[in-house]
C-alpha positions, -999 to 999 in steps of 0.1 A, spaced: -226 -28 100 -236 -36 133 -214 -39 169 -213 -76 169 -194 -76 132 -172 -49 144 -160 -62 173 -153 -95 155 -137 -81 129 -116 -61 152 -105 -97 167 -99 -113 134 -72 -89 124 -58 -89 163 -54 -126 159 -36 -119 125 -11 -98 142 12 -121 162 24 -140 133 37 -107 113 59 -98 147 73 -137 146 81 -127 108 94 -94 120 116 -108 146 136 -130 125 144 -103 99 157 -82 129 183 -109 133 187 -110 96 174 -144 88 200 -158 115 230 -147 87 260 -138 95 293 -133 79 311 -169 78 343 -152 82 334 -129 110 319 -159 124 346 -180 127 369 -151 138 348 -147 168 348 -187 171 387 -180 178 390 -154 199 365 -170 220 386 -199 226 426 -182 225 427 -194 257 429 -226 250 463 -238 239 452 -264 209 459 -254 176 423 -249 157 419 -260 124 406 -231 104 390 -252 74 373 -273 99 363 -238 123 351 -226 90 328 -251 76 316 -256 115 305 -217 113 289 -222 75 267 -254 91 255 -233 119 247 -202 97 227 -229 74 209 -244 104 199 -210 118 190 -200 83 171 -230 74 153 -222 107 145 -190 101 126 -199 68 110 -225 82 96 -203 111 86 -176 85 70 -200 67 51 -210 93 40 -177 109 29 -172 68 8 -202 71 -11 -191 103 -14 -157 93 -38 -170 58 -59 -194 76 -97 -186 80 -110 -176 110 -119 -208 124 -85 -220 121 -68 -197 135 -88 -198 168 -77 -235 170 -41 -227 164 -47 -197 190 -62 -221 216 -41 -248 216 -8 -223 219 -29 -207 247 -32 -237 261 4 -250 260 14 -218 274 -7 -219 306 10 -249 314 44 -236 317 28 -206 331 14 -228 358 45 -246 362 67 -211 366 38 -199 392 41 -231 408 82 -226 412 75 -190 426 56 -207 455 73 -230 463 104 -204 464 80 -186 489 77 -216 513 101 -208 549 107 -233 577 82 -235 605 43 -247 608 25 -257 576 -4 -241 568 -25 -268 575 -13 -268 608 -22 -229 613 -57 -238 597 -64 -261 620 -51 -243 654 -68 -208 641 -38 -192 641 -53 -159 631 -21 -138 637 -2 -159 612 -26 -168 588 -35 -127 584 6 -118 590 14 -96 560 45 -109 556 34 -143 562 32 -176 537 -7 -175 537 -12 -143 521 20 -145 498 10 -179 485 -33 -172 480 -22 -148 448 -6 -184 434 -38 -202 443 -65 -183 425 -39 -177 393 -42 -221 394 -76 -223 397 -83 -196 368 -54 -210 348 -69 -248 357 -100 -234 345 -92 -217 310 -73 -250 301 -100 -275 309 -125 -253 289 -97 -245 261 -80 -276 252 -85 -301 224 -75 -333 239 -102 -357 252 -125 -343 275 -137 -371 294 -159 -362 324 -134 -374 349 -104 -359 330 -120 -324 330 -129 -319 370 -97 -333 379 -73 -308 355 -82 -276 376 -69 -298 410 -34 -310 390 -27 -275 386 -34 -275 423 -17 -294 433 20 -286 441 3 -259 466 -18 -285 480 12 -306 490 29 -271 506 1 -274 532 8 -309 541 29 -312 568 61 -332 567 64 -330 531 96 -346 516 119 -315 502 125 -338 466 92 -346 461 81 -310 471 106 -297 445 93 -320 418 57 -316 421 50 -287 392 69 -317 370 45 -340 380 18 -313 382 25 -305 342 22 -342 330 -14 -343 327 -17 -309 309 6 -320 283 -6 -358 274 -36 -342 270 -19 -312 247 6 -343 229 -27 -359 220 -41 -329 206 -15 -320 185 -12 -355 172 -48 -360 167 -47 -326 146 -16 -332 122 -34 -349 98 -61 -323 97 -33 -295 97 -17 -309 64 -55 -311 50 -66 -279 61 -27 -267 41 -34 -288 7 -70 -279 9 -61 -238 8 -38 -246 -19 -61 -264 -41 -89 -238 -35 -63 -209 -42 -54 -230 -73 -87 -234 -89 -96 -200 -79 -67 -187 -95 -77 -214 -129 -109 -198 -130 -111 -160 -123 -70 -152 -125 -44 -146 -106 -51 -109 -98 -84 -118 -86 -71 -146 -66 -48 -120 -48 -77 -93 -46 -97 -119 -30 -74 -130 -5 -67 -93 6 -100 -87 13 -106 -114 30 -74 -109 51 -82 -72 59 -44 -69 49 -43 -29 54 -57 -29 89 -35 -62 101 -4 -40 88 -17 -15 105 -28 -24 140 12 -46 136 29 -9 129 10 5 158 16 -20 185 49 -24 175 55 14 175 33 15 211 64 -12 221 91 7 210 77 40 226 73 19 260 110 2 255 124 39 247 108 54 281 119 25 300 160 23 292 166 63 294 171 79 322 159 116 315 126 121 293 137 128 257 128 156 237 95 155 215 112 155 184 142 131 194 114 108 202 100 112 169 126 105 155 137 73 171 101 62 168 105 66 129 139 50 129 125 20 142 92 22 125 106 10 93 139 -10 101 125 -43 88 105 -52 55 77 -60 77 80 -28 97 80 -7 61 48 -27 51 28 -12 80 43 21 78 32 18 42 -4 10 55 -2 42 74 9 61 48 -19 51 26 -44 58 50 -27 92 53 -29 97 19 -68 84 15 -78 108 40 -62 139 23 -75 132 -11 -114 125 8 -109 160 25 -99 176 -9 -131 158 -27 -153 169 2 -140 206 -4 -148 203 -40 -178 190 -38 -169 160 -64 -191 126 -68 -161 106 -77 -158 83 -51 -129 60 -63 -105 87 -68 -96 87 -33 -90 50 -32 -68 50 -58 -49 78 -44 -41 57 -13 -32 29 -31 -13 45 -53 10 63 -22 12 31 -8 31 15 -38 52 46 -42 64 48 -8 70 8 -8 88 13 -41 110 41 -29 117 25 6 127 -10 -16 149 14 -41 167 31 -17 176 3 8 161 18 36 161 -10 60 198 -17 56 208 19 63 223 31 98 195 46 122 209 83 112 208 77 73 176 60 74 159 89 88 176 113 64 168 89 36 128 89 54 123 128 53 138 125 17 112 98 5 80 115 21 92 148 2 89 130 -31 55 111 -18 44 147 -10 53 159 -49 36 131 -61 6 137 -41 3 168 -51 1 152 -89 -26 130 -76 -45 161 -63 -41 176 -98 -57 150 -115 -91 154 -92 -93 188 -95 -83 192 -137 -119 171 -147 -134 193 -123 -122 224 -138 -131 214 -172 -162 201 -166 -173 235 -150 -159 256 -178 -184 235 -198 -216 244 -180 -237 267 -190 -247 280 -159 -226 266 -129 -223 274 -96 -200 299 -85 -191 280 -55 -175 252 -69 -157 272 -94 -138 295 -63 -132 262 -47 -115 247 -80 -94 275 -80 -84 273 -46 -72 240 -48 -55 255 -77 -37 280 -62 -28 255 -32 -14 233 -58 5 261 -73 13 274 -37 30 245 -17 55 230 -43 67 268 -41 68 265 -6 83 228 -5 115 241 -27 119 274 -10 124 255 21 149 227 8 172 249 -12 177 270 12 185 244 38 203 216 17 230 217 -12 222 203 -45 222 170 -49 202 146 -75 178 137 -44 165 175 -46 172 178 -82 144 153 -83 119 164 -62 125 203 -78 117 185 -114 83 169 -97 74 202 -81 78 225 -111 57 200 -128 32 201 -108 30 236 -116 31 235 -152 4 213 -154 -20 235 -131 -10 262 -152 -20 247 -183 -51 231 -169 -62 268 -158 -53 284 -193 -75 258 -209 -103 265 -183 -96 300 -189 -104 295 -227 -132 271 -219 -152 302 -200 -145 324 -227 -164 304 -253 -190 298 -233 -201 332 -235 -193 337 -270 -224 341 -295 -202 325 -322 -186 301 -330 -147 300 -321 -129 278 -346 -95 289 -331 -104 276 -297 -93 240 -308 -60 252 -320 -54 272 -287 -61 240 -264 -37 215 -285 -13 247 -285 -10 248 -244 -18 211 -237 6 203 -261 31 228 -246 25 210 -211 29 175 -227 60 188 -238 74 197 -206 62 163 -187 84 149 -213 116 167 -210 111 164 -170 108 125 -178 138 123 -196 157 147 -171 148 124 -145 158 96 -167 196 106 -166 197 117 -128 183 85 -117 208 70 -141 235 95 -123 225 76 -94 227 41 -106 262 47 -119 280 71 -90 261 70 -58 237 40 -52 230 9 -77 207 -18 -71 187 -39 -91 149 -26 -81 162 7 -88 174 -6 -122 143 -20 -128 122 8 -119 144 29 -147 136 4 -178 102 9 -162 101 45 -159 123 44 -198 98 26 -212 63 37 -204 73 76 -194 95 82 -222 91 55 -251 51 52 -249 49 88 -241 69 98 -272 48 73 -294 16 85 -286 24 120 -288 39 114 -327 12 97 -331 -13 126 -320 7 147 -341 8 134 -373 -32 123 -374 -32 160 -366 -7 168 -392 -27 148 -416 -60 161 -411 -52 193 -414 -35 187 -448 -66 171 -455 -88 202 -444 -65 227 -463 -73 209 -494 -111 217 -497 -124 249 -509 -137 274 -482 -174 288 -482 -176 319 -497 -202 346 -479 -226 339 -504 -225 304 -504 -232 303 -463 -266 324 -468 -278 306 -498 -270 273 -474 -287 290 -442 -283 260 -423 -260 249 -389 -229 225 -387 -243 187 -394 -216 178 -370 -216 206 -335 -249 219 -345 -236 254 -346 -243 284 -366 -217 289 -396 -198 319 -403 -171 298 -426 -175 264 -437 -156 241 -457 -169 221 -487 -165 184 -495 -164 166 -528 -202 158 -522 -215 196 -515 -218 195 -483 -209 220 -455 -193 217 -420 -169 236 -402 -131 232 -405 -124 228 -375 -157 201 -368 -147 183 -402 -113 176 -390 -120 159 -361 -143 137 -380 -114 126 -401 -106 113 -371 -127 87 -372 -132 83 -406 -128 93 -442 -164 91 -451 -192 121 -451 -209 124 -420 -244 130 -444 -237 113 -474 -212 84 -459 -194 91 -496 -158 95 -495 -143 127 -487 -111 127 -496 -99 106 -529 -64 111 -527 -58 96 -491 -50 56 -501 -52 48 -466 -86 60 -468 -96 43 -497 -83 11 -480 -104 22 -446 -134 23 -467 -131 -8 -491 -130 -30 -455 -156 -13 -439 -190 -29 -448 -214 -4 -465 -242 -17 -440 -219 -6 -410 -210 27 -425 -245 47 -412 -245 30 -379 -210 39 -367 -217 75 -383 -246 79 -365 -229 68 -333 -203 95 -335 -225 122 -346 -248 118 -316 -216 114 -297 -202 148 -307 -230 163 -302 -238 154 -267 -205 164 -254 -220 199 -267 -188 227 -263 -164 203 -246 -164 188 -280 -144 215 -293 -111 205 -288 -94 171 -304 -102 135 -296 -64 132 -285 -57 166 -269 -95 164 -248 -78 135 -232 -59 146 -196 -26 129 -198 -16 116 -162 18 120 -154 29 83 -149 66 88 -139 79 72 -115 102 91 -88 136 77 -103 157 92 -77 
């Protein structure tokens, strides 16, 4: 990417900012509403002094027409600031130079005020010009040097708007604009100067700017509601054609939403810091500062988006550094580890109401929420290292490096939730906020655990000669042990978040986010796993059923496993007399009823399978087996374990706290 698209890049989301602090500023004053009641009592008590009786019906509906008005206003100036902040580029520098433009003239016309406020009885300055009154016209103190900052701000500003506006720039109109900014000065070196017309001339001065601005904006409201109906019928048929979720993916990239939210944060952050070390007194401690910083970081919906941005940064960065130390090639893992922190934290600043908090409780309520992002990053970090592990416990012949660097992510992951909870319980009382964030901790370290015992198993078999058949029983043994446990923490958290809901804070998002959390942690959780059990259950009932090799039998067959490819110390037998392993055979039945060889049917007495293989054409049968057994063989050892257990299963629950 070269300088030139940086730099304009950089400006494209700078020009995007303004509107998000008009949005911001009108939820600090909370949409302009206020409690009628309180309103109207502060109506009266205004007024006591004033001996007629008030009528408090009519006081009262005067207050609710107010609120409306302000409130109506509000919308209609977040609406707006929404509008400027989607237009394209080229839009939004037309919008930007026209405000510019309309601003320089009551900039000129303040500047123009100021000098004239400068201007002291005595000689004009025309008349020192012309007598070469040296000692005056170089006096410090004097009206010549005072007033020459005001005449160069006029000609720049005179300038900028000739070359910036969008009214008609006629040849005559566009050398004489730089001289009507001029020219209230130019009448304070005029001798003899009538004081009213001297005090009206930035009035008169002004009138030229803003015809030309008036004509402008009136020559552009036609386009403005065309440029408006146009973005909505493109976004329409966009959304008709490709969907809705591409429609929005579109629109934040072309936005640059995450930097926008977080150049906003930063600027406004940069202003509060400025603000706090102008209105106190004596410097304020580093961490008091911090802390204020923080407070005010996140007091609006706005304010919480960009903090989210910076989270999510954060959080991108730490997973990068992670892959970098593991040496991983999976790109898009880090991605989705930022994004995924953003939504958390967005989700638990939304659940637990932290913008309408006091300043005190909302940075309690903060340091709590980043405690349970830092749990749940830890998760995220799980799930990069896990495939990793596995993987290497695969290979025949790995490198040693990567395998002491999984396990020191490993033991950092089983490390710092230790850590985390040490320092919490022995600093806070129990409460459901750190029952919580002790459930998400002690998960974490059960599912390390369990990914290292399988690794653990995994290197064993490697350097085996022979064939394990119990290996696949130990893996669904300890994975299924861990499943187990992510289960009974979901439902734990289930009924303290429920706790919550019912005793100490309600709300409807964090309602919501319970059915949520009820339904996909607990319901689909609890479905799939019954469901991995009994194909499990079933299988193995089938398996039991067929006769086992005898010693004999395997060196008179001197052959390997159809299936893994592996030598056979114990086989089982099918109907059609033909041998596989137990444990290779049962995973099959997993896919089908029908012989991996042969394509007969194993099993007679299943009905289901019987079914299964009446609807599956007979043409289809070899191709599908085929597909499998090349399949299973190609994942080589890793193969060993079930379809369903194989499978890491990502810990989806939300922080219901």
């Amino acid at each position: 990417m070269s300088v030139r698209t940086k730099v304009l890049g950089l400006i494209d989301v700078l020009m995007r900012v303004p509107p998000l602090f008009v949005i911001d500023e009108i939820l600090k004053i909370q949409m302009g509403l206020s409690s009628p009641v309180e309103s109207a009592e502060n109506y009266t008590v205004q007024n006591e002094d004033i001996q007629k009786p008030l009528d408090e019906d009519i006081e009262f509906y005067k207050v609710i027409s107010i609120t409306t008005i302000k409130f109506l206003m509000c919308l209609l100036g977040c609406v707006m600031a929404a509008c400027i902040f989607m237009l394209w580029t080229r839009h939004l520098v037309i919008v930007y130079k026209y405000i510019l433009s309309v601003g320089l003239i009551f900039l000129s016309y303040w500047s123009n005020v100021s000098a004239l406020n400068l201007i002291r009885e005595g000689p004009s300055l025309l008349e020192d010009i012309l007598s070469l009154n040296v000692t005056r016209l170089l006096d410090p103190g004097g009206m010549a040097i005072a007033i020459l900052p005001h005449w160069l701000a006029q000609w720049m500003m005179g300038a900028i708007f000739a070359y910036i506006h969008s009214g008609p720039r006629y040849e005559l109109i566009q050398r004489v604009l730089p001289f009507s900014f001029l020219m209230p000065l130019f009448l304070t070196m005029l001798p003899s100067i009538p004081p009213a017309l001297l005090k009206h001339s930035p009035a008169f001065a002004a009138i030229l700017p803003l015809v030309l601005s008036k004509i402008a904006l009136w020559s552009s409201s036609f386009d403005m509601v065309k440029t408006l109906f146009n973005g909505y019928q493109h976004a329409k048929n966009f959304a008709a054609s490709f969907g809705l979720s591409a429609l929005v993916e579109n629109e934040w990239q072309r936005l640059n939403i995450p930097c926008v939210l977080r150049a906003f944060w930063m600027i406004r952050l940069l202003e509060e810091l400025v603000t706090l070390a102008m209105t106190t007194e004596a410097p304020l401690a580093f961490m008091a500062t911090v802390q204020n910083l923080l407070v005010s970081g996140c007091e609006t919906v706005t304010a919480v988006l960009g903090m989210t941005s910076i989270v999510s940064l954060i959080c991108h960065y730490v997973g990068k550094l992670f892959q970098l130390f593991l040496l991983s090639e999976d790109y898009d893992a880090d991605k989705s580890i930022g994004t995924v922190s953003a939504i958390l934290f967005y989700i638990l600043a939304l659940q637990t109401g932290l913008t309408s908090l006091s300043p005190d409780k909302r940075f309690i309520r903060l340091c709590r929420n980043l405690c349970l992002l830092v749990t749940a990053l830890l998760h995220f970090l799980h799930n990069i290292v896990a495939p990793l592990l596995m993987s290497l416990s695969a290979a025949r012949n790995p490198s040693r490096k990567r395998h002491v660097r999984a396990l020191v992510v490993c033991l950092f992951l089983l490390v710092a939730p230790v850590f985390l909870l040490t320092i919490l319980w022995s600093r806070h009382s129990p409460s459901t906020w750190l029952l919580a964030v002790t459930a998400f901790s002690v998960e974490v370290i059960v599912k390390v655990l369990v990914s290292l015992a399988t690794y653990t198993l995994f290197l064993l078999d490697a350097r085996r000669q022979t064939f394990w058949e119990k290996l696949d029983d130990y893996v669904y043994y300890i994975r299924a042990f861990g499943n187990s446990v992510e289960f009974c923490f979901g439902i734990f958290l289930f009924f303290n978040g429920a706790w919550i809901l019912l005793f100490e804070s309600g709300g409807a998002i964090r309602a919501l986010m319970m059915c949520i959390h009820a339904y996909f942690n607990i319901w689909c959780e609890a479905r799939a796993g019954w469901a991995v059990f009994m194909k499990r259950r079933t299988a193995v009932h089938k398996i039991s059923s067929l006769p086992e090799a005898t010693t004999e039998q395997l060196v008179a067959f001197e052959d390997v496993c159809a299936i893994c490819y592996q030598e056979m110390t114990s086989a089982k037998i099918t109907r059609c007399k033909h041998y596989f392993h137990g444990v290779c055979l049962r995973k099959w039945l997993y896919v089908q009823d029908r012989c991996p060889l042969c394509h007969e049917i194993i099993m007679n007495q299943d009905p289901k399978g019987e079914k299964y293989a009446e609807e599956l054409p007979r043409e289809e049968i070899p191709a599908i087996a085929n597909v499998v057994a090349a399949a299973a063989s190609a994942t080589n050892r890793l193969s060993a374990t079930d379809e369903a257990s194989t499978s890491e299963r990502t810990s989806n629950s939300s922080p219901v706290e």
